[in-house]
N, C-alpha and C positions, 0 to 999 in steps of 0.2 A: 504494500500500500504506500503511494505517496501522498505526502499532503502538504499543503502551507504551513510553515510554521511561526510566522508573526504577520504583524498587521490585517489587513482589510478585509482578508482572508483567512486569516488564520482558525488552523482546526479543519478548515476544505480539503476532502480529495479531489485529487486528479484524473483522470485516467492516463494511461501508459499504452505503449503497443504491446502485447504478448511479447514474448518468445522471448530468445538472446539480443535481438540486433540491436535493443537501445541497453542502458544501464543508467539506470536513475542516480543520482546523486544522493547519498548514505544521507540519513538525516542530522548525525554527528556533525559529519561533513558540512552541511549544508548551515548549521547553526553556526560553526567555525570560522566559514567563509562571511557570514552577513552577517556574524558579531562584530568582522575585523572593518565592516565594509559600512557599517549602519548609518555613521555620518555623513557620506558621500551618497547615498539611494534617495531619499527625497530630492524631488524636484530634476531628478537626471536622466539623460537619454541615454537608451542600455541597448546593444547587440548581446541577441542570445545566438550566436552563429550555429552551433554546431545543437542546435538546441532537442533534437529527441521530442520528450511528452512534453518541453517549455517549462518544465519546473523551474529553471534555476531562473526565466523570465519574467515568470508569476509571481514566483517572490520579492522579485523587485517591484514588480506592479504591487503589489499587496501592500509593499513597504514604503509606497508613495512615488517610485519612479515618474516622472511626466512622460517619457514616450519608450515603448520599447517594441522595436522590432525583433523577429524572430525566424530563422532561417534552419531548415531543416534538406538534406537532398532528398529523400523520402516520402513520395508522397502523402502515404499514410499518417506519417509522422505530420506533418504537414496539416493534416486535416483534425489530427487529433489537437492540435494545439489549438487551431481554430475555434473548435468545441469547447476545450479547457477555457480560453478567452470570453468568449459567447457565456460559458455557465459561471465565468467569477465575475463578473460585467465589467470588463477592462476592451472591450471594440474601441470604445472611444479614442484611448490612447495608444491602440495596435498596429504593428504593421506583422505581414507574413510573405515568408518569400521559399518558393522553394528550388533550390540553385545547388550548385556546386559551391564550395567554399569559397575558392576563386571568383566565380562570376558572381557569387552575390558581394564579394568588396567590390571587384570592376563596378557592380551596378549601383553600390552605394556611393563609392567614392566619384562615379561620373555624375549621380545627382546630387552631388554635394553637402551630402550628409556628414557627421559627423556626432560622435559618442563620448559622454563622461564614461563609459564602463560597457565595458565588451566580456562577456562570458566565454568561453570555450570547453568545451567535453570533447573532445573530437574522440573517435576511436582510437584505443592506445594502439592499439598493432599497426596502423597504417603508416606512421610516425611523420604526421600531418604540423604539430605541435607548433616547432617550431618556426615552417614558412610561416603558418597563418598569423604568429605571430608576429613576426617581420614583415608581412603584408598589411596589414592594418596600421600600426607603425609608419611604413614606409608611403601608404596609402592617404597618408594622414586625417584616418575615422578614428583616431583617438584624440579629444581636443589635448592642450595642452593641461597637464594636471589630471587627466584622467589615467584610469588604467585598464589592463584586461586581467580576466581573472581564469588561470587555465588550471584547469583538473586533469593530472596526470595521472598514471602509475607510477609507486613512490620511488622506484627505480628507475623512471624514467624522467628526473626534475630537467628545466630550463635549465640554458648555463646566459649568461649574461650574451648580447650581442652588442660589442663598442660601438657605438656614436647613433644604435638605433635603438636600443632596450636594455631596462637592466631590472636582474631582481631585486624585490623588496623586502618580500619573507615569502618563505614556504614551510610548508607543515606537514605533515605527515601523520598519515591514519591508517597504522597496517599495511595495506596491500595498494592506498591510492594517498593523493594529497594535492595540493592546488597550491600553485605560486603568485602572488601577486608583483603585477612587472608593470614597472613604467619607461616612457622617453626617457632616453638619455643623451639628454644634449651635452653636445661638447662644444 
């Protein structure tokens, strides 16, 4: 079972797709990341890129984000988030897209968008991680001061990359854990 775990929502399930293909974010987990994060979520615009059921989108919504878009390649997944959005009443502040990782930056970055906080879950095995996050970065969908918040395998952390990203902290929960990375301008 997933569910919201603070704000506007909280206490809500979600639904999820069956089977293996997604992997929802541990609720530990999920408390860990938006305890660290909780004064930056009001009022912010959030990519949930690699987003699955959109939990880790919903909770920003819940927690007062003002716009978060949500990107899945998936259709299913796609349409499940939509439903998730639709039953916590967050339309208003929605977007959905369902793209490759790439093409959904190409498509945000050519309509000239731009995000306080970028989520990522990407599949661990595919080992996606770190382009996407020197694509967003290099893309400049991260305003400045903002950050992306990437859920690895704990054996799998970011390592810094000079003059375009660097970590901030990371953590570690067993078998997975999430880095927080910002600009690094030089």
């Amino acid at each position: 079972m997933v569910r919201i775990i603070a704000g506007s929502a909280r206490g809500r399930k979600i639904e999820t797709l069956e089977g293996l293909e997604t992997r929802p974010t541990l609720d530990r987990v999920k408390e860990a990341m938006f305890g660290s994060l909780q004064f930056r979520i009001p009022y912010a615009k959030v990519l949930d890129l690699f987003a699955g059921s959109g939990s880790l989108g919903l909770e920003a919504a819940s927690r007062g984000a003002k716009r978060v878009v949500w990107n899945d390649r998936n259709p299913a997944c796609v349409e499940i988030i939509r439903r998730n959005i639709a039953a916590l009443g967050f339309s208003e502040i929605a977007g959905t897209m369902n793209l490759d990782y790439t093409a959904a930056i190409d498509r945000l970055s050519s309509a000239g968008e731009a995000f306080d906080m970028a989520f990522l879950d990407p599949p661990y095995r595919e080992g996606l991680s770190e382009d996407a996050v020197k694509r967003l970065f290099v893309s400049h969908l991260i305003l400045p001061g903002g950050v992306v918040v990437l859920e690895h395998a704990a054996a799998l952390a970011p390592k810094d990359e000079p003059g375009i990203y660097r970590i901030v902290r990371t953590k570690r929960f067993g078998k997975c854990g999430y880095s927080l990375i910002e600009e690094d301008g030089i």
